[in-house]
Short mmCIF file of the C-alpha atoms (twelve columns), coordinates in Angstrom:
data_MODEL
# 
_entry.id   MODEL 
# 
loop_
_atom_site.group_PDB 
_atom_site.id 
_atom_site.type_symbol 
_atom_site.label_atom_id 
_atom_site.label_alt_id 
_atom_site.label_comp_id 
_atom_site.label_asym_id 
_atom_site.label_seq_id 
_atom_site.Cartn_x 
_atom_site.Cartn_y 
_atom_site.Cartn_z 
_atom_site.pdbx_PDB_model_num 
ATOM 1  C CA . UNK A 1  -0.384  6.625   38.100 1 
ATOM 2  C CA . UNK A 2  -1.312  3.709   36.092 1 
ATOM 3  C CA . UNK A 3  -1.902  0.122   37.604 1 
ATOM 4  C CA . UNK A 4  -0.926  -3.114  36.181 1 
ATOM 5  C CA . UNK A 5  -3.129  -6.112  36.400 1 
ATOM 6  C CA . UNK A 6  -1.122  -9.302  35.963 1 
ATOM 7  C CA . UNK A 7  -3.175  -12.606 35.793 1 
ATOM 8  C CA . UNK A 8  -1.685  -16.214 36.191 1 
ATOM 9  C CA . UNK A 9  -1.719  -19.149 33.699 1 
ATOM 10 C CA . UNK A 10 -5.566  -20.074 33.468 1 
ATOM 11 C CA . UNK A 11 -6.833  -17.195 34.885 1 
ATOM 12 C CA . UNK A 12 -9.591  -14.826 32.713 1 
ATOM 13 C CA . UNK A 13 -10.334 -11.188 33.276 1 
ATOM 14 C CA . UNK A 14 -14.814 -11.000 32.180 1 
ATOM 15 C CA . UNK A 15 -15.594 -12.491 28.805 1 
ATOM 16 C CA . UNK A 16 -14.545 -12.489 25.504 1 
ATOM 17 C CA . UNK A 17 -17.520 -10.249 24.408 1 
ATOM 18 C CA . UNK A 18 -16.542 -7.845  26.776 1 
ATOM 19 C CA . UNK A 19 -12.613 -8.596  25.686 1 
ATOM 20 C CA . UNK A 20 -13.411 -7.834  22.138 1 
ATOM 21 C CA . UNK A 21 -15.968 -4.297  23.345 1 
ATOM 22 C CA . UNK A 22 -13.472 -3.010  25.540 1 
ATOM 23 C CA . UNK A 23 -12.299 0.789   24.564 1 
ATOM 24 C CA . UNK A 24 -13.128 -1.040  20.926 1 
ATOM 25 C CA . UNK A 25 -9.389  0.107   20.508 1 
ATOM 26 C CA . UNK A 26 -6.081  -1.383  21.219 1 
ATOM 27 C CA . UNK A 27 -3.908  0.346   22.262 1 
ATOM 28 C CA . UNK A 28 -1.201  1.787   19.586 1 
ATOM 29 C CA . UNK A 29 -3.216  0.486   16.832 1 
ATOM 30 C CA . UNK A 30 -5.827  2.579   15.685 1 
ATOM 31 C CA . UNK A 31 -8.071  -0.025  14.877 1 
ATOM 32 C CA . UNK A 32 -11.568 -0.047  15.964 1 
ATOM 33 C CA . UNK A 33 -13.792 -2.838  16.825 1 
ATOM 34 C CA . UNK A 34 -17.100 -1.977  15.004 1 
ATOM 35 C CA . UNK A 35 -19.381 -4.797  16.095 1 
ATOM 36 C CA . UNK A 36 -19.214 -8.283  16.417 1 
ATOM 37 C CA . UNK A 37 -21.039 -11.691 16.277 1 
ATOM 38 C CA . UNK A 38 -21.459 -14.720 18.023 1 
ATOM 39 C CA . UNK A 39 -22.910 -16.912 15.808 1 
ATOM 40 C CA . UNK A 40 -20.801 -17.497 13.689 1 
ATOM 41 C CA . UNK A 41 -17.901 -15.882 15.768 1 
ATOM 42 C CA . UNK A 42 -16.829 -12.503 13.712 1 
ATOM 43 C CA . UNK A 43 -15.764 -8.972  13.765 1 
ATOM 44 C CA . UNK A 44 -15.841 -6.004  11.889 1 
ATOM 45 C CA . UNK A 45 -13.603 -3.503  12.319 1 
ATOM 46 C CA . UNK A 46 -12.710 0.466   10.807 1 
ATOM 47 C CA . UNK A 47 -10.321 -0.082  7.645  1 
ATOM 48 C CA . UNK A 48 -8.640  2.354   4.989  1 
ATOM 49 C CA . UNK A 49 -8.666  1.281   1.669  1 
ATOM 50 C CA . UNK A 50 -4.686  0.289   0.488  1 
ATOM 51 C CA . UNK A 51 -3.909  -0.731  3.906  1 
ATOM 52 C CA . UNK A 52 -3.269  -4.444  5.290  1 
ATOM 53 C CA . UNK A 53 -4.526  -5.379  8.457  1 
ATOM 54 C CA . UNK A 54 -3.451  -8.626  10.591 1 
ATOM 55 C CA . UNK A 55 -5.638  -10.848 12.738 1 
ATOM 56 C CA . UNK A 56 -3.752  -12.348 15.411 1 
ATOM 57 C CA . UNK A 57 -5.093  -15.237 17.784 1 
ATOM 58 C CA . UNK A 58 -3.892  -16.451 21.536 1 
ATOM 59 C CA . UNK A 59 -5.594  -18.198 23.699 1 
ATOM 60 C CA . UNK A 60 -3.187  -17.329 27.304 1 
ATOM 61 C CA . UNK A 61 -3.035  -13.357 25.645 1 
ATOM 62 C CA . UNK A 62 1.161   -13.934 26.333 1 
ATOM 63 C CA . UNK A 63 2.019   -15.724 22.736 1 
ATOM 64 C CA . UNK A 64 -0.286  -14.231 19.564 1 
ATOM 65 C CA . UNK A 65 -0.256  -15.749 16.651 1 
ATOM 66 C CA . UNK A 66 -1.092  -14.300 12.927 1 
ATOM 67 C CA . UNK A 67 -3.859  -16.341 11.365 1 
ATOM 68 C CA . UNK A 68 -4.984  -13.542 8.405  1 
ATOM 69 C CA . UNK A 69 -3.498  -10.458 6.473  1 
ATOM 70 C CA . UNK A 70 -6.773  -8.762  5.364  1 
ATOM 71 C CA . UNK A 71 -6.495  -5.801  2.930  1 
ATOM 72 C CA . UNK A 72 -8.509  -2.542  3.980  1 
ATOM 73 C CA . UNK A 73 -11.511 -1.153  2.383  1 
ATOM 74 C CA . UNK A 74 -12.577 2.560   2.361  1 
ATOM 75 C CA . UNK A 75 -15.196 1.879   5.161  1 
ATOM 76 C CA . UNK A 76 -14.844 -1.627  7.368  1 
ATOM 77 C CA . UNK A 77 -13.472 -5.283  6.931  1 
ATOM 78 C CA . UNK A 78 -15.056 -8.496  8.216  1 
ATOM 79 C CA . UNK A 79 -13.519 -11.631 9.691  1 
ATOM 80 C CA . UNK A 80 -14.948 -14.688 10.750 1 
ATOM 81 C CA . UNK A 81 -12.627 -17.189 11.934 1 
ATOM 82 C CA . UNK A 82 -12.196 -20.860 10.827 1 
ATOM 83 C CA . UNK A 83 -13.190 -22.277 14.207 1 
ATOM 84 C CA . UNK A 84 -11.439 -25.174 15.993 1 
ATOM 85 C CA . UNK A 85 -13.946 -26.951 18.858 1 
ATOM 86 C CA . UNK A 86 -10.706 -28.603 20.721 1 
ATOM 87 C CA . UNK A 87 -9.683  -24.882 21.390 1 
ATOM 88 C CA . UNK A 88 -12.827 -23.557 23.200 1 
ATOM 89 C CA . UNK A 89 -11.134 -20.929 24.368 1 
ATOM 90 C CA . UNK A 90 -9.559  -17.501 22.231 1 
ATOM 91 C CA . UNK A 91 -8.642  -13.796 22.230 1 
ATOM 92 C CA . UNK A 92 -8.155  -11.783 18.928 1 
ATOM 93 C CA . UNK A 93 -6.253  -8.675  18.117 1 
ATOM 94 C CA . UNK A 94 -6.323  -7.013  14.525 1 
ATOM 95 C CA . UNK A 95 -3.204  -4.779  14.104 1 
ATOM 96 C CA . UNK A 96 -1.977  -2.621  11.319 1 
ATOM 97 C CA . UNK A 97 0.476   -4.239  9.439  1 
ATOM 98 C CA . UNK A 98 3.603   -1.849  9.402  1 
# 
């Protein structure tokens, strides 16, 4: 049986590098996290070549938010965000675009 975990307004489950190793896949996507890098903040993940890929952004993981449609290569795509220091804190997602 599967257990939810629901967590309040304010509340944080680790930290984002954990957020962005975990599995390395979400869940009905099919895209994997490859590696990542704190300074500067990016990600690369696994992409196909003629497929588009979309980088959404929350920062409460309830409302996401697209910030980039990325177009797949035959091996793995980069993104490095343009970083805003009055939001210190954010999740990403990158999902297939259907």
């Amino acid at each position: 049986m599967a257990r939810v975990m629901e967590l309040g307004l304010g509340e944080t489950y680790g930290r984002a590098e954990e957020l962005v190793k975990l599995n390395a896949v979400m869940a009905g996507s099919g895209v994997s996290i490859l590696s990542y890098t704190r300074s500067p903040f990016g990600f690369e993940f696994g992409s196909e070549a003629g497929k588009s890929y979309v980088v959404e952004v929350t920062s409460d993981l309830r409302e996401w938010k697209s910030v980039q449609t990325l177009e797949g290569s035959a091996k793995s795509t980069r993104y490095t965000p343009n970083l805003q220091p009055q939001i210190p804190l954010r999740y990403y997602r990158v999902k297939t675009q259907q």
